[in-house]
C-alpha positions as CSV (number, residue, x, y, z in Angstrom):
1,X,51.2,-0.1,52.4
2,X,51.5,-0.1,48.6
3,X,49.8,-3.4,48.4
4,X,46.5,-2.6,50.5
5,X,46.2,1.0,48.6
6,X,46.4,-1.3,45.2
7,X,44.1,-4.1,46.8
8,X,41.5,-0.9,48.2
9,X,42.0,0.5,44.5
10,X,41.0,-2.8,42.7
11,X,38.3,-3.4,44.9
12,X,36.8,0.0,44.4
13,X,37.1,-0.6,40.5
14,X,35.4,-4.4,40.7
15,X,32.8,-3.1,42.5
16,X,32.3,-0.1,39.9
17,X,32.7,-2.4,37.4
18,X,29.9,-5.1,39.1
19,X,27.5,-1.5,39.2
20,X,27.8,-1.1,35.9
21,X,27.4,-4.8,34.6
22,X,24.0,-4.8,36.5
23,X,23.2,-1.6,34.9
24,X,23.3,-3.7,31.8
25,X,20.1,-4.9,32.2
26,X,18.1,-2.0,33.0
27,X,19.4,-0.7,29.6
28,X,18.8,-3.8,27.4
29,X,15.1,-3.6,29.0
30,X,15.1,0.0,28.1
31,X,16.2,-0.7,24.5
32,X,13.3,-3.6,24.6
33,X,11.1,-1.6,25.9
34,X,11.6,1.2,22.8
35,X,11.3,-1.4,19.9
36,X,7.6,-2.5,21.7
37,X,6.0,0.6,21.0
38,X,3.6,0.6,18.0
39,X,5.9,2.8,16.4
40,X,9.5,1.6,17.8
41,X,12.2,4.4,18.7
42,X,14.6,2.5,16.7
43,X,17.3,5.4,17.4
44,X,16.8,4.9,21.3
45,X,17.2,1.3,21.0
46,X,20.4,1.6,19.6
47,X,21.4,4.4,22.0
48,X,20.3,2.2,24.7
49,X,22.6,-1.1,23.6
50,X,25.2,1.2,22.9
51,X,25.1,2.1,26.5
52,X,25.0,-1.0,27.9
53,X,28.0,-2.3,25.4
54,X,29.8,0.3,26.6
55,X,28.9,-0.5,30.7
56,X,29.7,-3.6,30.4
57,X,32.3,-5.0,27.9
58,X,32.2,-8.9,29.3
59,X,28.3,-8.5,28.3
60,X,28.6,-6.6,24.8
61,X,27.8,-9.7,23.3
62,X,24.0,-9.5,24.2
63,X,24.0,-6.1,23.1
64,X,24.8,-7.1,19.9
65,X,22.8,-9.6,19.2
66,X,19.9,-7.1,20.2
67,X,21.3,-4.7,17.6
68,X,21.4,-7.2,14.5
69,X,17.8,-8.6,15.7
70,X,16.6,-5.1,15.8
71,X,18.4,-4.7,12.5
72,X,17.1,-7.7,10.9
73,X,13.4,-6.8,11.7
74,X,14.1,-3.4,9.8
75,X,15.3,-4.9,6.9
76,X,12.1,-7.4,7.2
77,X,9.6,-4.3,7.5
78,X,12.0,-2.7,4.1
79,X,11.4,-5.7,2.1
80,X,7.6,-5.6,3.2
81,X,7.7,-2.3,2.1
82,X,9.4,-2.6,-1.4
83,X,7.0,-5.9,-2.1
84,X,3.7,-3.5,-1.2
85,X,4.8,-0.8,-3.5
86,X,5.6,-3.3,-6.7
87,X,1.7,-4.9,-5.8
88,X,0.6,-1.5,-5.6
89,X,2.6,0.0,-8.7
90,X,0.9,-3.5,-10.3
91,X,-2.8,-2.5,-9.3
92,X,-2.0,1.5,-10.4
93,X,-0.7,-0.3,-14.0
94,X,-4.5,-2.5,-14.0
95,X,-6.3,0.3,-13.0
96,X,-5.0,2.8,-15.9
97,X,-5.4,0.1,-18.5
98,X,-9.4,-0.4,-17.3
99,X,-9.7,3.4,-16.9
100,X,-8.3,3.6,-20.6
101,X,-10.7,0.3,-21.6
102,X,-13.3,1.8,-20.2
103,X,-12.8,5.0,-21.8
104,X,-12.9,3.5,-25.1
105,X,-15.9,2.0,-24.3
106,X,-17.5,4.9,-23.6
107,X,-16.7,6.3,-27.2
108,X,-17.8,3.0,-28.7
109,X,-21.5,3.5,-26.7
110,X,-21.4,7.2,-27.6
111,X,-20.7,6.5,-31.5
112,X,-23.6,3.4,-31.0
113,X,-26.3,5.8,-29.4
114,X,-25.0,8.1,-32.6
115,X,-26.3,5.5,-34.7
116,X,-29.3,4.2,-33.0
117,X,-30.4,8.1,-33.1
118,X,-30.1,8.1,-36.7
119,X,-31.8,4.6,-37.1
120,X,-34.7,6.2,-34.9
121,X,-35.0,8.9,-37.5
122,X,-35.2,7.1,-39.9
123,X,-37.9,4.7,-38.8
124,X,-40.2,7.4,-37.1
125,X,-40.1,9.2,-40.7
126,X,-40.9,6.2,-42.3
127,X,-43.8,5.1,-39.8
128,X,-44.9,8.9,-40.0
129,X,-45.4,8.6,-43.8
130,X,-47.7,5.5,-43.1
131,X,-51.6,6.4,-42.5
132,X,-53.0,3.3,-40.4
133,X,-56.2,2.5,-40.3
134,X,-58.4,-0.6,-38.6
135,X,-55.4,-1.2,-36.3
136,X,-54.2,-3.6,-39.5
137,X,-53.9,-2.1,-42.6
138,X,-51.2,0.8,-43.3
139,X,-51.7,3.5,-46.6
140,X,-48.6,4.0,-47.7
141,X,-47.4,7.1,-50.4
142,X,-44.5,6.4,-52.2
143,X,-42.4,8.9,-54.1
144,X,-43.6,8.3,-57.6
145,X,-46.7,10.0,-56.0
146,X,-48.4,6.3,-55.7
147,X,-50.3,4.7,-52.8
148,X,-49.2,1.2,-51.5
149,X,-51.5,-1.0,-48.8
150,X,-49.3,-2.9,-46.7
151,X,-51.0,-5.7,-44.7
């Protein structure tokens, strides 16, 4: 009587056991199915091959290998990340130095328009002390009160 109770009892138990190791799939899919998104669930993926580790122990081995894949792409997209924020640190770096270029540019035109302003000056008082006449010939007064032609 002993023996058919313990023989009822195993069976009962290798059939829960045969439930559960098919439920392994199902929950490896459903992990699968979080990391697919556009923006995976990576905590529901775990939860999910945590599950089925747990379901199934003769199958934990897949589980496993779904975790350190799932943890290797992470550490793929963190190295992505870290290499996009040096090249973009670089550009910010380029940028500052030709916003600072070109703000010393800027002065250099500013000072040269200075000077061509002053050169202007100059040369429209000296054209406005010449009287022209016959579109070739310029009267010119000097300071020593004299009258130059200039040809």
């Amino acid at each position: 009587m002993k023996f058919v109770l313990a023989s009822i009892a195993l069976l009962f138990s290798f059939q829960f056991c045969l439930a559960q190791c098919e439920a392994v799939n199902s929950l490896l899919s459903k992990g699968d199915r979080f990391l697919q998104h556009s923006s995976p669930n990576y905590q529901e993926a775990i939860n999910a091959y945590t599950a089925a580790i747990i379901a199934c122990p003769e199958r934990a081995q897949e589980g496993q290998q779904r975790i350190a894949r799932m943890v290797n792409g992470i550490n793929d997209l963190r190295k992505e990340a870290v290499t996009a924020k040096t090249e973009s640190d670089r550009l910010l770096k380029e940028l500052e130095i030709a916003q600072i270029e070109t703000y010393a540019a800027l002065e250099e035109v500013k000072v040269a328009e200075a000077d061509l302003q002053v050169a202007l000056t100059k040369a429209n008082k000296l054209v406005d002390a010449f009287y022209f006449y016959g579109d070739r010939f310029a009267l010119a007064y000097g300071e020593n009160q004299q009258f130059f032609f200039i040809d």
